[in-house]
C-alpha positions as CSV (number, residue, x, y, z in Angstrom):
1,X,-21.6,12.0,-6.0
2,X,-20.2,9.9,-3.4
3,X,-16.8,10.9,-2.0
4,X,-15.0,7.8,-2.0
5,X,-11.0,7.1,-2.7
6,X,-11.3,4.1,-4.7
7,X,-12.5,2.9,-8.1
8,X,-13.2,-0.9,-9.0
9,X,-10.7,-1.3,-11.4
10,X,-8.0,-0.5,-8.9
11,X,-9.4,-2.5,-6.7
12,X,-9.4,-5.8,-9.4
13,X,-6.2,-4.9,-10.0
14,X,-4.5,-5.7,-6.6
15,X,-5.5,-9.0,-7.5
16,X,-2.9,-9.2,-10.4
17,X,0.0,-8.3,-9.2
18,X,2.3,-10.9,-10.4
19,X,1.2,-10.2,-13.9
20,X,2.3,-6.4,-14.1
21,X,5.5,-6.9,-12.7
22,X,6.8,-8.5,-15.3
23,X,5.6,-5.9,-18.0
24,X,4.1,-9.6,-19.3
25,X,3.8,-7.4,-22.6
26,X,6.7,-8.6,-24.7
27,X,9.2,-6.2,-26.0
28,X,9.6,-5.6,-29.6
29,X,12.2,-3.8,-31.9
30,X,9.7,-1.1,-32.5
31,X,10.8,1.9,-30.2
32,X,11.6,5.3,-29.8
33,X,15.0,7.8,-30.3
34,X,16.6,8.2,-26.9
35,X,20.0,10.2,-26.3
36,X,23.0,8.6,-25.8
37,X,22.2,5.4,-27.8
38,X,25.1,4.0,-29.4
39,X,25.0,0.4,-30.5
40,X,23.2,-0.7,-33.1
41,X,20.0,-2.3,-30.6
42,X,16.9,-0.6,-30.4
43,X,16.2,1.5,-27.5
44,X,13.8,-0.7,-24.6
45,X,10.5,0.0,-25.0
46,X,8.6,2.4,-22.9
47,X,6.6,0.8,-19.9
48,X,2.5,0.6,-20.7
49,X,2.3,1.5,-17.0
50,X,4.6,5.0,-17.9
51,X,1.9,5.7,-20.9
52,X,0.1,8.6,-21.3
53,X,-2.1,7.4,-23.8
54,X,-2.8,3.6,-24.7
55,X,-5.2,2.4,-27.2
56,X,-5.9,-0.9,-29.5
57,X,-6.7,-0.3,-33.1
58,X,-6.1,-2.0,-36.5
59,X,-3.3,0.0,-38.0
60,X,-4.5,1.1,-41.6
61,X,-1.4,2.8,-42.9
62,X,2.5,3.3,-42.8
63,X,4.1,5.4,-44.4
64,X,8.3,6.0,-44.3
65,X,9.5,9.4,-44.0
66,X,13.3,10.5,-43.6
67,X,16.5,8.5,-42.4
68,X,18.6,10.2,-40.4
69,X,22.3,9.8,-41.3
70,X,23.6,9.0,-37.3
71,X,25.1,5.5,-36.6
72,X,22.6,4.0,-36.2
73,X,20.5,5.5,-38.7
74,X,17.2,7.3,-37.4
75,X,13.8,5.9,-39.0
76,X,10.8,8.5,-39.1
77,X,7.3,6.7,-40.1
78,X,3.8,8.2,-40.0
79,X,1.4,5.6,-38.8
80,X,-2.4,6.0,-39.2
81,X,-4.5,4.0,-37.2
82,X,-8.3,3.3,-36.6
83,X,-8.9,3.7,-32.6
84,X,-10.8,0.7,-31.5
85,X,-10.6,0.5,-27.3
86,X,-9.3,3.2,-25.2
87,X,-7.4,2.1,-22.0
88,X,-5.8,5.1,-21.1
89,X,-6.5,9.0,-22.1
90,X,-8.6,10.8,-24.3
91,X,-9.1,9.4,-27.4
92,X,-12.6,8.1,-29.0
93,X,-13.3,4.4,-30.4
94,X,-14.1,4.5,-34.0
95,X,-11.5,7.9,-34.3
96,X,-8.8,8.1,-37.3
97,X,-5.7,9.0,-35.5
98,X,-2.2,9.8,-36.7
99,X,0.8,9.4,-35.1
100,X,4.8,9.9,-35.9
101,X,6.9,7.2,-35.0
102,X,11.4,7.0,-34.7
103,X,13.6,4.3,-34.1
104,X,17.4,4.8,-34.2
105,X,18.4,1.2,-34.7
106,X,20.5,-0.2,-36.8
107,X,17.6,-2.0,-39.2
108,X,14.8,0.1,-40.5
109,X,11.6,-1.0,-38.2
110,X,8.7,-3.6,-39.7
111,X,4.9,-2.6,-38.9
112,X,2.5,-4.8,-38.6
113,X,-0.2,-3.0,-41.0
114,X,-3.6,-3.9,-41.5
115,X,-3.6,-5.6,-38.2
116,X,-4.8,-5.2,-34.8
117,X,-2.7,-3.4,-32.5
118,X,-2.0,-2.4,-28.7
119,X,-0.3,1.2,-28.7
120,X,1.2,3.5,-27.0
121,X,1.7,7.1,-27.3
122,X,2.0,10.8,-25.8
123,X,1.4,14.0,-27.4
124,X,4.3,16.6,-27.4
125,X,4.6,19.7,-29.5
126,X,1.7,19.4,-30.9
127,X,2.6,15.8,-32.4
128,X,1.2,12.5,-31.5
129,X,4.2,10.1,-31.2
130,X,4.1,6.6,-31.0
131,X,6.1,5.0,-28.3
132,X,5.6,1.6,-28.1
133,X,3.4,-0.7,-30.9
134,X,2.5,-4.7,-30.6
135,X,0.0,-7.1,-32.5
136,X,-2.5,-7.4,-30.3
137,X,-4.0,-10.7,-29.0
138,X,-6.8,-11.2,-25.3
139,X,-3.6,-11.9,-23.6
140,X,-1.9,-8.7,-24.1
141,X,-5.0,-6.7,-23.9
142,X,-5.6,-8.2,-20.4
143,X,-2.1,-7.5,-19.0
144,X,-2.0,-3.9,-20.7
145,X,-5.5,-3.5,-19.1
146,X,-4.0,-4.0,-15.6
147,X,-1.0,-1.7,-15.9
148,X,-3.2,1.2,-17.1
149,X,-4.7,0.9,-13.5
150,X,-2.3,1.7,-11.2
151,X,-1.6,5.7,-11.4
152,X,0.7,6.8,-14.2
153,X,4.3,7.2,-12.1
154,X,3.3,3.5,-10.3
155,X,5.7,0.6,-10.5
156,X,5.9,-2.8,-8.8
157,X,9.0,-3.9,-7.1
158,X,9.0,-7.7,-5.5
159,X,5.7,-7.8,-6.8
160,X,4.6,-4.9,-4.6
161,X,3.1,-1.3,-5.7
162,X,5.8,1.3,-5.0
163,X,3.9,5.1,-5.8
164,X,6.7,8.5,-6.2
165,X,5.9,8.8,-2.9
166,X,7.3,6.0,-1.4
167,X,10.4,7.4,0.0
168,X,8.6,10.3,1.7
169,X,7.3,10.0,5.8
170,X,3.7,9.5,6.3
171,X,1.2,7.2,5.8
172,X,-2.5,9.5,6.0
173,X,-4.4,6.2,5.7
174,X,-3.1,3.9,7.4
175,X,-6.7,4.3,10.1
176,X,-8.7,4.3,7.5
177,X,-10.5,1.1,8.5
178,X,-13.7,1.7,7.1
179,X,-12.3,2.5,3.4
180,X,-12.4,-0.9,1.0
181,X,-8.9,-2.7,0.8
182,X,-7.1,-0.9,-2.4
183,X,-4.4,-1.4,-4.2
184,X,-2.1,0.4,-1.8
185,X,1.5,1.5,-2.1
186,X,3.5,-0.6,0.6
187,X,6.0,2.0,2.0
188,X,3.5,4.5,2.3
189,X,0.5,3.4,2.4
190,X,-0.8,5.3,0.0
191,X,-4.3,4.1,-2.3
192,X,-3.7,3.8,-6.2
193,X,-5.8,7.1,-6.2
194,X,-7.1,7.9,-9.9
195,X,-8.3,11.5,-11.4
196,X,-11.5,9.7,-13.1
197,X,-13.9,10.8,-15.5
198,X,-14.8,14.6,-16.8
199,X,-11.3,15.6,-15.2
200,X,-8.9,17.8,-17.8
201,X,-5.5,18.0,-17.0
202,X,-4.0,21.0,-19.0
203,X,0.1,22.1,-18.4
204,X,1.8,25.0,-20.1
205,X,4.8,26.2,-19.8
206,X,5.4,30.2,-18.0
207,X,7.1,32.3,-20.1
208,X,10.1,33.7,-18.5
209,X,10.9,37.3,-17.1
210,X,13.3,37.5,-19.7
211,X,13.5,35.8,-22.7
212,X,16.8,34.9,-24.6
213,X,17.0,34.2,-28.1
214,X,17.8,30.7,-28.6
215,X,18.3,29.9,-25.2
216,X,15.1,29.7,-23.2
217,X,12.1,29.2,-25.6
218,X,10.3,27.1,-23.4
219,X,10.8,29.2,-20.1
220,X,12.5,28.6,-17.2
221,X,11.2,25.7,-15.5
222,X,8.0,26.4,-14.5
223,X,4.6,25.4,-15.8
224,X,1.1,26.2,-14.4
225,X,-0.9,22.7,-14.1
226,X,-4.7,23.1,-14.3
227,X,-7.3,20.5,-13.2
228,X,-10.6,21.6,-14.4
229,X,-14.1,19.5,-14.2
230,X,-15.3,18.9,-17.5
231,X,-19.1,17.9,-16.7
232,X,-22.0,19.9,-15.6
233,X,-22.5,18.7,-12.2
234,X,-20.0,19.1,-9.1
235,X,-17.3,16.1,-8.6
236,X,-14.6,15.0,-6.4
237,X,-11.1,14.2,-8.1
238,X,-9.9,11.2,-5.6
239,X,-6.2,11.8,-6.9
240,X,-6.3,15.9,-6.2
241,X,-5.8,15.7,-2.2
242,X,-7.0,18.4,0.1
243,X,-6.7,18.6,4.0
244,X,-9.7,20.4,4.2
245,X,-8.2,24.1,3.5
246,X,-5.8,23.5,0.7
247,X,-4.8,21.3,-2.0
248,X,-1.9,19.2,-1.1
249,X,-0.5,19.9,-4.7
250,X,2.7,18.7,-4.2
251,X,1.3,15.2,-2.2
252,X,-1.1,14.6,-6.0
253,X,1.0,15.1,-8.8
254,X,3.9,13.7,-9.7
255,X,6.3,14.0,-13.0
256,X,8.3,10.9,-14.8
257,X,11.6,12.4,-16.3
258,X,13.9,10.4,-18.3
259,X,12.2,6.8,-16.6
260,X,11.5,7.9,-13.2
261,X,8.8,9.3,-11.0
262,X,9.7,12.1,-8.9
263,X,6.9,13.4,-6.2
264,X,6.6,17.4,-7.2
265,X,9.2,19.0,-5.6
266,X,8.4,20.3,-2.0
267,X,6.4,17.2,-1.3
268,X,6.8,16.0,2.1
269,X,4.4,13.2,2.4
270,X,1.2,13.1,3.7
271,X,0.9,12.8,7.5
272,X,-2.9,13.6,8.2
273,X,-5.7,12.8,7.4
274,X,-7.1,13.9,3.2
275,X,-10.1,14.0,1.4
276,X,-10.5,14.4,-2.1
277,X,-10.8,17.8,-3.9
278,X,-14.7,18.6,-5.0
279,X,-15.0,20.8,-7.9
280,X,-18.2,22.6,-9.0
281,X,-19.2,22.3,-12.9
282,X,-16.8,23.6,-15.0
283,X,-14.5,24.7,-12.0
284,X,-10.9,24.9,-12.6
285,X,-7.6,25.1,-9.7
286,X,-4.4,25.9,-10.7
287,X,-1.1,25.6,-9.5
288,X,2.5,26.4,-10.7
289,X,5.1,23.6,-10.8
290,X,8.9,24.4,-11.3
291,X,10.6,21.0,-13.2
292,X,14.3,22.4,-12.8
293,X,13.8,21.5,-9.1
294,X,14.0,18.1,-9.9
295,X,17.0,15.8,-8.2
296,X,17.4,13.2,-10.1
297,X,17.4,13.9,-13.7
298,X,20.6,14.0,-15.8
299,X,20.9,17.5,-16.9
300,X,21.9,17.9,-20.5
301,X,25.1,19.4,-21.2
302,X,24.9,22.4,-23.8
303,X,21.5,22.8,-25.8
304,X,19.4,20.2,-25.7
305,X,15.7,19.0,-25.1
306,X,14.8,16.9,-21.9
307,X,10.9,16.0,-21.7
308,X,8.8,16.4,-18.5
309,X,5.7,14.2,-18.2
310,X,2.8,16.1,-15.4
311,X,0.9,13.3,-13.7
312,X,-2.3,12.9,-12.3
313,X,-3.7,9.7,-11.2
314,X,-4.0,8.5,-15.1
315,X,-3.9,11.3,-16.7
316,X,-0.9,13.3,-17.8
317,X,0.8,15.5,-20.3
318,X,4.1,15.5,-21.4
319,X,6.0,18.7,-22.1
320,X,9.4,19.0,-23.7
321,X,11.7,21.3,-22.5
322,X,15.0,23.3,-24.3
323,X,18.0,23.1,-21.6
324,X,20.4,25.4,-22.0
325,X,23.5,24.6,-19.3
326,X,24.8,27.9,-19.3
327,X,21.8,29.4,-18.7
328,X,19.5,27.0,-16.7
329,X,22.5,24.9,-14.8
330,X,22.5,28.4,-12.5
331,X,18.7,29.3,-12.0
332,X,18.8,25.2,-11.1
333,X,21.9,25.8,-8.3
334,X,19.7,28.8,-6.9
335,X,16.2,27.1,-6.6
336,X,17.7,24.2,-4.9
337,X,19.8,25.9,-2.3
């Protein structure tokens, strides 16, 4: 298998810049809960480009489930849909999938059923949520299309690709002159690098040295992130960088926490030249990733869940995560000294 960066529909993609930046996509009532919400507006909806999973497919039945008694009330729906075109993650055209759905807006949320639908969702705890639903039309698809090629993490600013990276030094490509012209990240330099096909992504949480009743269930922060090659030949995983000795975990993946990207922590930019990692059939490499080393995220205050999303290229998993202040605020103060 060749060992090239780049795949075509990254490539297309630089192409349409002007279209993904403004998230042409319009943006509907349908949404998810988020903390701190207090008017009676529904919460924006989530970015296609932030999306773990996005899909069209006709959407077969709703059914309404509990109301939360908050101002604004809390809708729950179950939503059962028949997946037609995959654009991002793991599903199968032609699969029955079910998904829960909440708005916390002040009227209770109208689905389009029996019609054609773009979707978004992530799986966490076991539960396929939706996160974002729209009728579907070519125009829509096309846009949607365009943001699901740029690496999950991605945005555009001034019309520009900006990676997590951005902010670091280094620029490991920039004498690449033989490599085709990419979709690049502009402060670094950086290619729109993706994980591609037969690649599993699998994150789970480390249980902790000591566990607490009702105070650490999910750990303490760190989750072990495993890339494994699916297929039965060897591959190379354009988004898993190596210098030739190691893999330059911290340079490939990247989590989105409340909205934002954040490089791992401990990444420092990449300032040499990289290859991609090459992984024999069935192969697996494994790494362990602490989230409360994040800067940037607003802690919760008492007991309460904050969601990590694990990144690589387009593939990620989302993990939520009980925060406990009194117990997490000071294993966060001593990581980050």
């Amino acid at each position: 298998m060749k060992s090239g960066f780049f795949s075509a529909a990254a490539i297309v993609a630089s192409t349409c810049l002007a279209a993904l930046a403004a998230d042409p996509v319009p943006k509907r009532a349908l949404a998810p809960i988020q903390p701190g919400v207090e008017s009676g507006s529904p919460a924006p909806a989530k970015p296609w480009a932030e999306s773990e999973t996005i899909f069209t497919g006709r959407l077969e039945n709703v059914q309404a489930g509990p109301v939360g008694l908050s101002y604004p009330p809390m809708y729950t729906h179950t939503l059962r849909f028949k997946v037609d075109r995959v654009l991002r993650g793991k599903l199968e055209s032609g699969q029955q999938l079910t998904g829960s759905h909440v708005a916390r807006q002040s009227e209770e949320p109208v689905f389009p059923e029996g019609q054609v639908c773009l979707v978004a969702g992530s799986t966490a705890r076991g539960t396929f949520r939706i996160e974002r639903i729209e009728v579907a039309d070519p125009e829509k698809i096309r846009a949607v299309e365009l943001a699901a090629a740029l690496p999950l993490g991605w945005r555009l600013e001034d019309d520009q690709p900006v990676s997590p990276w951005a902010r670091l030094p280094g620029d490991g490509w920039k004498n690449s002159a033989t490599e085709p012209k990419p979709l690049r990240c502009v402060p670094s330099g950086r290619p729109a690098l993706m994980a591609g096909t037969n690649v599993k992504l699998a994150v789970e949480p480390v249980p902790p040295v000591k566990e607490i009743q009702w105070t650490n269930p999910d750990g303490d922060g760190e989750y072990k992130v495993t890339v494994t090659n699916s297929s039965d030949q060897t591959i190379r995983i354009p988004a898993l960088l190596t210098d030739g000795q190691r893999i330059l975990w911290d340079e490939s993946l990247a989590i989105i926490c409340q909205g934002k990207a954040y490089p791992v922590p401990g990444a420092k930019g990449v300032t040499s030249p990289v290859q991609s990692v090459e992984l024999a059939a069935g192969q697996s490499v494994s790494t362990v990733v602490n989230a409360l080393r994040l800067d940037g995220p607003e802690w919760p205050r008492g007991g309460y869940r904050i969601e990590f999303q694990f990144c690589l290229g387009e593939l990620s998993q989302t993990k939520s995560f009980y925060y406990m202040s009194r117990h997490h605020d000071p294993i966060r103060a001593a990581l980050n000294k």
